[in-house]
MIDOSE-1310 file (N, C-alpha, C; in nm, 2 decimals, decimal comma, always signed):
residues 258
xxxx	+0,08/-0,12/+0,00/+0,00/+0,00/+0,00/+0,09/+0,12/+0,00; +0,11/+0,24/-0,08/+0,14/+0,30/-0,10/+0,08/+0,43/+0,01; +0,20/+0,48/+0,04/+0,16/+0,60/+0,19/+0,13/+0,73/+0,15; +0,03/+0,79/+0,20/+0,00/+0,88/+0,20/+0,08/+0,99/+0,24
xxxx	+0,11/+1,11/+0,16/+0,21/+1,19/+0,20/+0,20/+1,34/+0,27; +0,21/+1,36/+0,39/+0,15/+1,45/+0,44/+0,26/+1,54/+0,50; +0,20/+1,66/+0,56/+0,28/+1,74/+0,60/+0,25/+1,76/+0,76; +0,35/+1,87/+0,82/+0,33/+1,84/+0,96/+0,42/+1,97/+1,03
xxxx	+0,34/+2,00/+1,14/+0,39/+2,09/+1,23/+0,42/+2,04/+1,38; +0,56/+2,05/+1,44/+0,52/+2,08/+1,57/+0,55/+2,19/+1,66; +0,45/+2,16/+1,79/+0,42/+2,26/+1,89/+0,46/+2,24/+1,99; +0,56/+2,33/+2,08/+0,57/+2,31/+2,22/+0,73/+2,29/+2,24
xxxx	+0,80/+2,23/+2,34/+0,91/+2,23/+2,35/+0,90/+2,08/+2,45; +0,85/+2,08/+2,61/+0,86/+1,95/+2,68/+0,71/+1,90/+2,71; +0,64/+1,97/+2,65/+0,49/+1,87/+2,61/+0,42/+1,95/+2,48; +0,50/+1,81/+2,37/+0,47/+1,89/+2,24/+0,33/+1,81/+2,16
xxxx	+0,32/+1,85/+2,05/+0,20/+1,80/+1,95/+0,21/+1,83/+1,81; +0,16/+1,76/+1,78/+0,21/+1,71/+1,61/+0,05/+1,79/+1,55; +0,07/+1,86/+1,46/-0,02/+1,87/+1,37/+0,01/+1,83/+1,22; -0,02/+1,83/+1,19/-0,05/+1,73/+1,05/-0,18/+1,79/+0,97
xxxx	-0,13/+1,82/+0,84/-0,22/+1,87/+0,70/-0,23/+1,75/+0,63; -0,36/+1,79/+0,62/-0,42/+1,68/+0,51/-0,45/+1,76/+0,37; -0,41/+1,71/+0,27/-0,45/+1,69/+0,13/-0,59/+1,66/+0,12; -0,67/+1,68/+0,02/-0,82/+1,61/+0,01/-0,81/+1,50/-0,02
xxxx	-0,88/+1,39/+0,01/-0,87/+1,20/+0,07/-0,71/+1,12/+0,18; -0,62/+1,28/+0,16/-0,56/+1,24/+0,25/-0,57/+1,12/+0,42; -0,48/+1,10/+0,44/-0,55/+1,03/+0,61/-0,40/+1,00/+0,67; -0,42/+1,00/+0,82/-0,34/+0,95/+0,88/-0,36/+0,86/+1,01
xxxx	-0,31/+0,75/+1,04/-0,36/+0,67/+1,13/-0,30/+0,70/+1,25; -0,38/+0,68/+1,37/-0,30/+0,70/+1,52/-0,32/+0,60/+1,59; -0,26/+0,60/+1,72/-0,30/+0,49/+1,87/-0,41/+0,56/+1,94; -0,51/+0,51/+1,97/-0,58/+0,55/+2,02/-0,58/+0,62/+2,16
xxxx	-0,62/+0,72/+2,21/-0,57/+0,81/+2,32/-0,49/+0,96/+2,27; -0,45/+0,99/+2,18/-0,33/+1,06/+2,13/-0,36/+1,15/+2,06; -0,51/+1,15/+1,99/-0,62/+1,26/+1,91/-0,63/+1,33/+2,06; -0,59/+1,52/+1,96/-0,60/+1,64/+2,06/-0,74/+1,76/+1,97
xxxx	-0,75/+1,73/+1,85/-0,81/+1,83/+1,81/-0,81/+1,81/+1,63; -0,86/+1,87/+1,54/-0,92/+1,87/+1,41/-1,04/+1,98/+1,33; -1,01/+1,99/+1,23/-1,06/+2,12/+1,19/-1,22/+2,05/+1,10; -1,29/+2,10/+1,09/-1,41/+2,06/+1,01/-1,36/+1,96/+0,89
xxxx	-1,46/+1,91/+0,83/-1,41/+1,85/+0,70/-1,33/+1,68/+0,74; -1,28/+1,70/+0,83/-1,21/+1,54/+0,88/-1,29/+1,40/+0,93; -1,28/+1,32/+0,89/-1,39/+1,19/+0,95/-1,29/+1,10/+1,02; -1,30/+1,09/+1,13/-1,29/+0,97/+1,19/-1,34/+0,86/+1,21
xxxx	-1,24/+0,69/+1,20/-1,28/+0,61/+1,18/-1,22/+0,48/+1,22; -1,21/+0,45/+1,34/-1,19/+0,32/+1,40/-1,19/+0,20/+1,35; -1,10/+0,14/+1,31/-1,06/+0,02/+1,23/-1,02/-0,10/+1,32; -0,95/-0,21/+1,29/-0,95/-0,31/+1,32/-0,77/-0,30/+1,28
xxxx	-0,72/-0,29/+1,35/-0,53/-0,33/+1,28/-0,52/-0,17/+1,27; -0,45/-0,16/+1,18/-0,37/-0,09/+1,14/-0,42/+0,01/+0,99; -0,54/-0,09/+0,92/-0,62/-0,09/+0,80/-0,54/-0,10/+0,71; -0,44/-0,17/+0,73/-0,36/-0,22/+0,59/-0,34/-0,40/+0,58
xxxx	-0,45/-0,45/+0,68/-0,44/-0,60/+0,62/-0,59/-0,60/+0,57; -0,62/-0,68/+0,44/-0,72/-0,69/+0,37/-0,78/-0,81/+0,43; -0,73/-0,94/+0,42/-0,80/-1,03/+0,43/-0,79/-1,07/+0,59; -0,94/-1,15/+0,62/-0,98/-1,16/+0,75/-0,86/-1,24/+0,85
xxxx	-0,82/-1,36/+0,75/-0,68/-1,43/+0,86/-0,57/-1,30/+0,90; -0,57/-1,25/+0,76/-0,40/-1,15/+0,82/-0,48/-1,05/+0,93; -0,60/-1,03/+0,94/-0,64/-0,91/+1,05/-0,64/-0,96/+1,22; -0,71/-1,11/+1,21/-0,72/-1,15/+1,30/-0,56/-1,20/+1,34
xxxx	-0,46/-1,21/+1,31/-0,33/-1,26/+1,31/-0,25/-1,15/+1,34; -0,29/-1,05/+1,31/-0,22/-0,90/+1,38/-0,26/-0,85/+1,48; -0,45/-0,88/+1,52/-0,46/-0,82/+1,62/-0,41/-0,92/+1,73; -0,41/-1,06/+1,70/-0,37/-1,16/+1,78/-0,28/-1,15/+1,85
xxxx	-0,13/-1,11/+1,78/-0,05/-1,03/+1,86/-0,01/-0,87/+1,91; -0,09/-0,81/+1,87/-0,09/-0,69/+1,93/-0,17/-0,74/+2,10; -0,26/-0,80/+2,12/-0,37/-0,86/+2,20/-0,25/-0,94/+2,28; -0,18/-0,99/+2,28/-0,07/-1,10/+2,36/+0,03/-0,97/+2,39
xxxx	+0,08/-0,89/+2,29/+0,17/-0,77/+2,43/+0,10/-0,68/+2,46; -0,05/-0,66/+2,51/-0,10/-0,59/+2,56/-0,16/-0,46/+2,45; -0,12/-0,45/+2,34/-0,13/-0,32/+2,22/-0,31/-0,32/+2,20; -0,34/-0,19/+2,19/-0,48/-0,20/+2,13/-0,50/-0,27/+2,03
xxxx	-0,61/-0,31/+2,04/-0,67/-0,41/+1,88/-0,69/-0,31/+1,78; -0,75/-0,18/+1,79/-0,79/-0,11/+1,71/-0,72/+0,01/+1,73; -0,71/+0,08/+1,56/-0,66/+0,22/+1,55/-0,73/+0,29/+1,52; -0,72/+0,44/+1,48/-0,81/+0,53/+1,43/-0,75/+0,61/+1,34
xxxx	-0,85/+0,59/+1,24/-0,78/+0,66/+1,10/-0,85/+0,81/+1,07; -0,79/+0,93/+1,04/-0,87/+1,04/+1,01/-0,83/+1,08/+0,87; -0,92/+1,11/+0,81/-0,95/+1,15/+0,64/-1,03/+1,28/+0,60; -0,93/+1,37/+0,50/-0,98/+1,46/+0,50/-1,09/+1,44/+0,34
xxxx	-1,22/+1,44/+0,41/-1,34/+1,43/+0,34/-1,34/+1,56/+0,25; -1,28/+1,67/+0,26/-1,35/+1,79/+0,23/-1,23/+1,83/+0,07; -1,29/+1,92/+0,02/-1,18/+1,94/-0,10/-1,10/+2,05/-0,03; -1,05/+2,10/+0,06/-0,91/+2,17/+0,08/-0,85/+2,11/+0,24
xxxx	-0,73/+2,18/+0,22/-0,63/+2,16/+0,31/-0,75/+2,15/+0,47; -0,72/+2,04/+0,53/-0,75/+1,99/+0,70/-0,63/+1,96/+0,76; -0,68/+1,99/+0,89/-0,54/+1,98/+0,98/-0,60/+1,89/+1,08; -0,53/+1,83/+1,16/-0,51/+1,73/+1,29/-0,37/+1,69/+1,37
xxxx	-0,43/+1,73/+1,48/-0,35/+1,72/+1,59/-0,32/+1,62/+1,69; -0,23/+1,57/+1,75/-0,21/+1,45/+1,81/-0,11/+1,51/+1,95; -0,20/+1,46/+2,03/-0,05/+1,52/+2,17/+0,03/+1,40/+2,24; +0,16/+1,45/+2,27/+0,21/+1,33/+2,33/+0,15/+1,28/+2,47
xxxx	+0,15/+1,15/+2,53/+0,08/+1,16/+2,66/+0,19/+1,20/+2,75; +0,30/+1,24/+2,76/+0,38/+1,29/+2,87/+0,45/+1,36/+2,84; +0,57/+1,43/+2,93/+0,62/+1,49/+2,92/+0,77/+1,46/+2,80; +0,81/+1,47/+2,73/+0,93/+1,46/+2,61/+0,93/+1,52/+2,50
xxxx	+1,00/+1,43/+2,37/+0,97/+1,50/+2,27/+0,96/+1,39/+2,13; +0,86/+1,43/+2,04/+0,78/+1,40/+1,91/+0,94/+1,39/+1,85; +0,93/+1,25/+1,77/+1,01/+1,25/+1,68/+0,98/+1,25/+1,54; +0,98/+1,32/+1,44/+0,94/+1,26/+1,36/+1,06/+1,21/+1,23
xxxx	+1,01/+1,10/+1,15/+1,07/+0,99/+1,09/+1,05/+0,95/+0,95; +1,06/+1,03/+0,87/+1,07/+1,01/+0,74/+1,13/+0,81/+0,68; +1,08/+0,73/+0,70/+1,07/+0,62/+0,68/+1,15/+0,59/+0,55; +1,12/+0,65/+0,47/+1,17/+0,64/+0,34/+1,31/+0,69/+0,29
xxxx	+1,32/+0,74/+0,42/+1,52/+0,78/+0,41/+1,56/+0,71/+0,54; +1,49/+0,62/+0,57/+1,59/+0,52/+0,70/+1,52/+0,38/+0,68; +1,52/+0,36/+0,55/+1,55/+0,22/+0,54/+1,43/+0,17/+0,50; +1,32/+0,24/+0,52/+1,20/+0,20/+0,54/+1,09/+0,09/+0,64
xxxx	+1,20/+0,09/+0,73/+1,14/+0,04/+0,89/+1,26/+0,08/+0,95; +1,16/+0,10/+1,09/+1,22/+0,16/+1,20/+1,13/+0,06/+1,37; +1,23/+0,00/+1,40/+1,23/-0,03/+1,54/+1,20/+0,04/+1,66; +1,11/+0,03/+1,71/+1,14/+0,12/+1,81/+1,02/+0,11/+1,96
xxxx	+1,04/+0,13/+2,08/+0,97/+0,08/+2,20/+0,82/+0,06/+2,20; +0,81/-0,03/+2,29/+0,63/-0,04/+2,30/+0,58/+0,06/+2,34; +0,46/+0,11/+2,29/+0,36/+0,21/+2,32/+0,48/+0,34/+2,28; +0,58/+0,36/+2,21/+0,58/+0,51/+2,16/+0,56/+0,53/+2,05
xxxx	+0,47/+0,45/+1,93/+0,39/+0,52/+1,85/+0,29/+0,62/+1,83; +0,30/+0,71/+1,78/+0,19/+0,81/+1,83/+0,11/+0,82/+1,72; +0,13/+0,83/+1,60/+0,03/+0,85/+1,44/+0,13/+0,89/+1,32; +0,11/+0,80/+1,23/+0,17/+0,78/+1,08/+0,10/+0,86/+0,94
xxxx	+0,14/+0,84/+0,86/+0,09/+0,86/+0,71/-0,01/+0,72/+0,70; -0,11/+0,72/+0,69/-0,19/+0,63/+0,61/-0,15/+0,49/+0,50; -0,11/+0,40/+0,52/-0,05/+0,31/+0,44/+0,11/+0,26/+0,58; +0,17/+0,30/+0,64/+0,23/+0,28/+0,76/+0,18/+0,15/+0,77
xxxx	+0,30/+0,07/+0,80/+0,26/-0,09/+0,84/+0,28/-0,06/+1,04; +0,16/-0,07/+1,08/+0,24/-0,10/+1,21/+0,22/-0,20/+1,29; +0,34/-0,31/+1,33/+0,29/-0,44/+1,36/+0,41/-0,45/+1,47; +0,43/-0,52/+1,52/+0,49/-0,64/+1,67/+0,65/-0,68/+1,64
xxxx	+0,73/-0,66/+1,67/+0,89/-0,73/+1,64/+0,93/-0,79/+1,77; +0,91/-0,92/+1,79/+1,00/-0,99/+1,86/+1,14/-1,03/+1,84; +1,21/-0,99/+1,92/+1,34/-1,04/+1,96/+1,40/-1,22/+1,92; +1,46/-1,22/+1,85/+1,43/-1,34/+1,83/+1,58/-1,45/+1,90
xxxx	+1,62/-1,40/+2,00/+1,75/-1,46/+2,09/+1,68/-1,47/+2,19; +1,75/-1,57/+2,21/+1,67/-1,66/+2,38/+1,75/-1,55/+2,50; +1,87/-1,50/+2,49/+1,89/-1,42/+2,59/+1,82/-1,27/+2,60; +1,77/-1,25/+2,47/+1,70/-1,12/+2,47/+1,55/-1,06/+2,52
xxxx	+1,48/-1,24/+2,47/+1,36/-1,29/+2,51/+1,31/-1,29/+2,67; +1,46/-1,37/+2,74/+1,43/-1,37/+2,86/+1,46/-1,28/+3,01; +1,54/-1,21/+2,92/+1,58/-1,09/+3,01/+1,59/-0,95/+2,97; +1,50/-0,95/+2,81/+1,54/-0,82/+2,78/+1,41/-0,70/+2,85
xxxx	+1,38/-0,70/+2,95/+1,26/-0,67/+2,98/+1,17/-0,59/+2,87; +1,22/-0,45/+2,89/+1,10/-0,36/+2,82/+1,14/-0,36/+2,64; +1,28/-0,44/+2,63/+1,33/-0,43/+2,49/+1,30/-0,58/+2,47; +1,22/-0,70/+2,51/+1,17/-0,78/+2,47/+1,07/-0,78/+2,34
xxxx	+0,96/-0,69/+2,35/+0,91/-0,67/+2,23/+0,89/-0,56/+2,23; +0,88/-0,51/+2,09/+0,91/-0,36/+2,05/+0,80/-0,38/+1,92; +0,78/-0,25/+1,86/+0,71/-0,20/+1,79/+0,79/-0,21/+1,62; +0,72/-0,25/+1,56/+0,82/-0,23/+1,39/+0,70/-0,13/+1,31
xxxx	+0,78/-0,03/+1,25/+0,69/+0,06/+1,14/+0,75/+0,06/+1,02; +0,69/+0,01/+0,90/+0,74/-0,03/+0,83/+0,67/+0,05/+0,72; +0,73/+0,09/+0,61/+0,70/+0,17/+0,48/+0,73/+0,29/+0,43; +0,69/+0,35/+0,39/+0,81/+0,47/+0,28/+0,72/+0,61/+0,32
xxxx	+0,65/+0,64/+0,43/+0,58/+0,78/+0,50/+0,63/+0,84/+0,59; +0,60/+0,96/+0,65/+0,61/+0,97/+0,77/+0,52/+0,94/+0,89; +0,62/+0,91/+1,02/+0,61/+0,86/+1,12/+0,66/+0,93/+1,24; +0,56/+0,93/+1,36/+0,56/+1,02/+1,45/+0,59/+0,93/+1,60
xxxx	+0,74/+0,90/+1,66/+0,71/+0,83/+1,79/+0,73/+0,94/+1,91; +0,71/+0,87/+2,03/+0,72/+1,00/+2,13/+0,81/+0,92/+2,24; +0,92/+1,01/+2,30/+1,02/+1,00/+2,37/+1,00/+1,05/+2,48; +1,04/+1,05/+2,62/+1,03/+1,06/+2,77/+1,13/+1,20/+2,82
xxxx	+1,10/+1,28/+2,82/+1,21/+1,35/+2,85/+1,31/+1,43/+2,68; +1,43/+1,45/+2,70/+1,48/+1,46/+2,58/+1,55/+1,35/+2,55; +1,54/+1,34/+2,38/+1,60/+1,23/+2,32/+1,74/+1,28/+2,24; +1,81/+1,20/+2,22/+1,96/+1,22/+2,18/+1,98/+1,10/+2,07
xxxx	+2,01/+1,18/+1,95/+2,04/+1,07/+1,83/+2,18/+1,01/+1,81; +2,20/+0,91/+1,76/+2,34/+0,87/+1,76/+2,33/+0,80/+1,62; +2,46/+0,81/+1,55/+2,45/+0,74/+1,40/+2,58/+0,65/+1,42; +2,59/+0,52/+1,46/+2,65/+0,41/+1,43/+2,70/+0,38/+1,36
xxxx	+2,86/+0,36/+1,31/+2,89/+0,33/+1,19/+2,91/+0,13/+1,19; +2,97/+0,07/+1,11/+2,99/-0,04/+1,11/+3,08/-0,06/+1,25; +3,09/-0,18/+1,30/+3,16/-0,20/+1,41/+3,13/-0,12/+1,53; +3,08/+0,01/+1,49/+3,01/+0,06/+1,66/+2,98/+0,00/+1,77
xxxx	+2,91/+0,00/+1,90/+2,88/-0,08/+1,99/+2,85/+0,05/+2,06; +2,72/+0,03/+2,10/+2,65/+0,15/+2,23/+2,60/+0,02/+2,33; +2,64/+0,02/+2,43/+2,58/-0,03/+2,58/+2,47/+0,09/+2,65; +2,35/+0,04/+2,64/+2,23/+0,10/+2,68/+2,13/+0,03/+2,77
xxxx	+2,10/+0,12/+2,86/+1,99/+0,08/+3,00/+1,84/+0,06/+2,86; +1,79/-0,08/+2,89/+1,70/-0,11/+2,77/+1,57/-0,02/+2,77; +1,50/+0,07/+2,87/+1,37/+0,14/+2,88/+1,41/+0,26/+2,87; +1,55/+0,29/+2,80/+1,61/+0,45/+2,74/+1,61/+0,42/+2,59
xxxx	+1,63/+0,33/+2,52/+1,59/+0,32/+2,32/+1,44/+0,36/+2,33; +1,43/+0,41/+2,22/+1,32/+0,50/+2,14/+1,32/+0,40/+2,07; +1,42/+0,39/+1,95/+1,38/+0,34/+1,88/+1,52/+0,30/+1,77; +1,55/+0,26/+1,65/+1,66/+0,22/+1,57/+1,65/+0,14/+1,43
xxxx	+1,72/+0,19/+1,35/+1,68/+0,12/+1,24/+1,71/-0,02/+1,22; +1,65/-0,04/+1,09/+1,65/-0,23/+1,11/+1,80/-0,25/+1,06; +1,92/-0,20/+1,05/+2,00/-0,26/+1,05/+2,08/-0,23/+1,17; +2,04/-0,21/+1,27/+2,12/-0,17/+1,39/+2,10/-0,38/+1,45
xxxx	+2,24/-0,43/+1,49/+2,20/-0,55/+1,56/+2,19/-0,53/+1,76; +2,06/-0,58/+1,79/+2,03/-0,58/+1,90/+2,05/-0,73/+2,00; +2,09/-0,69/+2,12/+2,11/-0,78/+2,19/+2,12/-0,76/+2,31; +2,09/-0,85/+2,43/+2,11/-0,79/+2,56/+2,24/-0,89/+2,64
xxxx	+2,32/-0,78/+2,74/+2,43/-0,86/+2,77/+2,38/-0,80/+2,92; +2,45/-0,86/+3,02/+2,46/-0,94/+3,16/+2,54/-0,78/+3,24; +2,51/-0,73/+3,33/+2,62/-0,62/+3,35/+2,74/-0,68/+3,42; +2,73/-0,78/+3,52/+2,87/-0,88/+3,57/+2,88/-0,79/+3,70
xxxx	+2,95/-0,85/+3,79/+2,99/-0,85/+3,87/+2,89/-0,83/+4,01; +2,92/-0,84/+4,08/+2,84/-0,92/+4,25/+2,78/-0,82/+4,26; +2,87/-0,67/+4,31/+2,85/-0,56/+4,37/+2,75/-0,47/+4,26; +2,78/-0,53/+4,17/+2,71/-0,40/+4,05/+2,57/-0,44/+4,02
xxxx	+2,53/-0,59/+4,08/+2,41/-0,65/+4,05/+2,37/-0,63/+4,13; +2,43/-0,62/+4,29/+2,33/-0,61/+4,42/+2,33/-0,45/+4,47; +2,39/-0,39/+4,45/+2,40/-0,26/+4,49/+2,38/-0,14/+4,41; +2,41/-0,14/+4,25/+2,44/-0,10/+4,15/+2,32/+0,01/+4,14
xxxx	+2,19/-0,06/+4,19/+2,07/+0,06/+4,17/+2,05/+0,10/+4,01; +2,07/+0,02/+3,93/+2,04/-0,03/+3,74/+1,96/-0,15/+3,77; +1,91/-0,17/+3,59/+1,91/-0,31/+3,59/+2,04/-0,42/+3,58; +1,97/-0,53/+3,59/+2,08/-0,62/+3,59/+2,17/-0,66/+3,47
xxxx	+2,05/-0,67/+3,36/+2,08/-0,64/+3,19/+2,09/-0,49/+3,13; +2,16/-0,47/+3,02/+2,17/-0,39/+2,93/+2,19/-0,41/+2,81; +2,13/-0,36/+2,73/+2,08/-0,36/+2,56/+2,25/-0,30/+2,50; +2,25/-0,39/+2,44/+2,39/-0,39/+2,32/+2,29/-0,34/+2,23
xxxx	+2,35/-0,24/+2,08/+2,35/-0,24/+2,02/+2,45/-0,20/+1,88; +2,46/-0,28/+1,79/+2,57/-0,28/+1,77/+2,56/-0,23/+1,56; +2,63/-0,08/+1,56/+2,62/-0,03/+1,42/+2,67/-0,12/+1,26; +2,59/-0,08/+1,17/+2,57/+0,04/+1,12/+2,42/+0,04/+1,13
xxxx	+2,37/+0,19/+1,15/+2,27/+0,26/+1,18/+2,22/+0,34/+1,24; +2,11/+0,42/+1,24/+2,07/+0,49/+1,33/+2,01/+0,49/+1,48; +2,06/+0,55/+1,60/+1,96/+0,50/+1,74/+1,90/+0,61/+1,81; +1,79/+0,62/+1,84/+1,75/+0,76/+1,92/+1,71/+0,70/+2,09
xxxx	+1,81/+0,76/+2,19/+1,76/+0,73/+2,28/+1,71/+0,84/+2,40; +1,61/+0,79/+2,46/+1,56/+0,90/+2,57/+1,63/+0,88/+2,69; +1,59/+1,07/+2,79/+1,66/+1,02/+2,92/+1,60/+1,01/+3,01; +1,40/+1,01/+3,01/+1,35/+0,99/+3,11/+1,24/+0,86/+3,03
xxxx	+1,27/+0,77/+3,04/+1,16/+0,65/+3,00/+1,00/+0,64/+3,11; +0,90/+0,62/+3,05/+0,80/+0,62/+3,12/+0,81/+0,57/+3,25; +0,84/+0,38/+3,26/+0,89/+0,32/+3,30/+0,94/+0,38/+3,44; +1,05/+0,46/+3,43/+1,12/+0,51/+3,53/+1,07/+0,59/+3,64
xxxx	+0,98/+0,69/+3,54/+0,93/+0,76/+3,60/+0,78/+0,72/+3,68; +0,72/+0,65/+3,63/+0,61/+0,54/+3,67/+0,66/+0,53/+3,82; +0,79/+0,47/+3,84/+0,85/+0,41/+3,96/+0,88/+0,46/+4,06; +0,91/+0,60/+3,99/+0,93/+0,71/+4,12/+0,85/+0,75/+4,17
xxxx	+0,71/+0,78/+4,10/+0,59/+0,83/+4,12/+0,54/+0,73/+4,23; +0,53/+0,61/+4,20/+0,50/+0,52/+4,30/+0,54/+0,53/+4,42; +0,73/+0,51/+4,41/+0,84/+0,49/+4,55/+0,69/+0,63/+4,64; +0,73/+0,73/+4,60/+0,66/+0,89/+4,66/+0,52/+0,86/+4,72
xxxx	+0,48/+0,79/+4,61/+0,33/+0,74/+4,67/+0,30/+0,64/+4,81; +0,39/+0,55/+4,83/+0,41/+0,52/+4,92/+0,43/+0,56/+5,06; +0,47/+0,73/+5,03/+0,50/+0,79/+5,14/+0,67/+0,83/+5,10; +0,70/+0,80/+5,04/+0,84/+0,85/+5,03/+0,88/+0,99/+5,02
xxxx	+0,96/+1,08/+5,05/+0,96/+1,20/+5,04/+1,12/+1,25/+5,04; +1,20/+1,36/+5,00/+1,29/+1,43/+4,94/+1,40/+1,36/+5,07; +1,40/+1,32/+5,17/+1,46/+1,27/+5,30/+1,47/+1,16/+5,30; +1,37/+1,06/+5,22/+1,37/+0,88/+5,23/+1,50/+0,83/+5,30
xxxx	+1,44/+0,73/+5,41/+1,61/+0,66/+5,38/+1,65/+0,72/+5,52; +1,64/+0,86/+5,56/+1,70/+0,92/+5,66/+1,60/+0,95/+5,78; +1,70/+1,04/+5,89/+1,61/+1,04/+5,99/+1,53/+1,14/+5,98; +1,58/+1,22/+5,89/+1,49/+1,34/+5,88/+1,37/+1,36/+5,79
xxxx	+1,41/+1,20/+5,71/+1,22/+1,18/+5,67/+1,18/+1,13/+5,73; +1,21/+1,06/+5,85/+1,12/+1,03/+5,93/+1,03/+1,12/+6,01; +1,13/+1,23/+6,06/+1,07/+1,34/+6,11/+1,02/+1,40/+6,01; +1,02/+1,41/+5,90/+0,94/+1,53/+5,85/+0,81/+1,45/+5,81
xxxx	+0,78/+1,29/+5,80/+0,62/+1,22/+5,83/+0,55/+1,26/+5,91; +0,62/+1,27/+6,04/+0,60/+1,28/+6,20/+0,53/+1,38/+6,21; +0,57/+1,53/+6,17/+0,52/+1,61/+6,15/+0,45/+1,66/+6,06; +0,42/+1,62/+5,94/+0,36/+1,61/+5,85/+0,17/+1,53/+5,88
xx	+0,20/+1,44/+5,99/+0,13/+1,36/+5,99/+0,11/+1,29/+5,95; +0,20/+1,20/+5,88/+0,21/+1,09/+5,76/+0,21/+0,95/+5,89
């Protein structure tokens, strides 16, 4: 399926949003949650996949695994019905920054983390990439399965914080905390290795693994992952506060009335 070619603005600096022009019959597909706004003239329309598998096995077969790593079954597609230029807007759900990804000058698939797809060009394959090493499988946590977008449009993922690009040549080698990749092209080789030693596994305050990945190609990585931040949010919710750990969080519960 040949992609629809669209144009695109963004807004904001550390909670940004993607607008996007539509052509007349233009369209662009999103993840559901991520629609901020649209101008007259645009239809939305909830599909099954991605709307680029035709027949009923390959639909049921994609949502099957989107449904096994947790991904919505359904996207939503918007079309500009009307004969002039429409616009639509997509916001990130957190705080970072919109990448966007001209597919068709990086190879024409791009790898990259679960749930940071945000909305494509129309024709955008977007489907499941498993890991296919037993070391990667079983300890790669959040880099276990990942997202693949595949075809010749552009493509919009969203990053945690600020992202930092890196271009790998042959023989390169980046050692990366695996819930910091965005994302990387299909010829970057991925793998996950062991960090070693007693002290650095029990004390180290990382994970235990870290994501190899090894050039030629491109990698964009973030410096706040959801993930991370998820966790702090929590530790805090528990009662934790700017003193944890010491005596003077204790006192400052005490007083607090915690």
């Amino acid at each position: 399926m040949n992609n629809h070619e669209i144009d695109y603005k963004l807004f904001g600096e550390e909670m940004q949003c993607v607008e996007v022009e539509l052509d007349p019959q233009e369209a662009v597909v999103a993840e559901p949650g991520s629609f901020m706004m649209m101008t007259d003239g645009v239809q939305m329309e909830t599909l099954f996949g991605d709307g680029n598998q035709k027949g009923l096995m390959d639909k049921l077969f994609s949502a099957g695994k989107r449904l096994l790593t947790g991904e919505n079954l359904f996207m939503t597609v918007y079309t500009n019905n009307s004969s002039q230029k429409r616009q639509v807007t997509f916001a990130a759900p957190y705080a970072g920054k919109i990448i966007p990804m001209n597919l068709a000058q990086l190879g024409n698939k791009i790898i990259c983390q679960k749930d940071s797809f945000l909305c494509a060009a129309k024709g955008v394959a977007v489907g499941i990439e498993f890991q296919k090493k037993l070391g990667t499988g079983l300890f790669g946590g959040e880099g276990f399965i990942m997202q693949k977008l595949e075809g010749d449009g552009m493509a919009f993922v969203h990053s945690g914080g600020h992202v930092i690009e890196k271009e790998l040549q042959a023989g390169d080698m980046l050692k990366v905390d695996t819930g910091c990749i965005v994302a990387f092209t299909s010829t970057v080789n991925y793998d996950i290795q062991f960090v070693g030693g007693i002290k650095n596994t029990l004390f180290g305050g990382e994970g235990v693994f870290y994501a190899v990945l090894r050039g030629p190609g491109k990698v964009w990585i973030q410096t706040l992952p959801i993930s991370r931040l998820a966790g702090r949010i929590l530790s805090y919710g528990r009662g934790g506060r700017k003193e944890e750990g010491s005596i003077l969080g204790g006192l400052g519960n005490l007083i607090d009335g915690d």
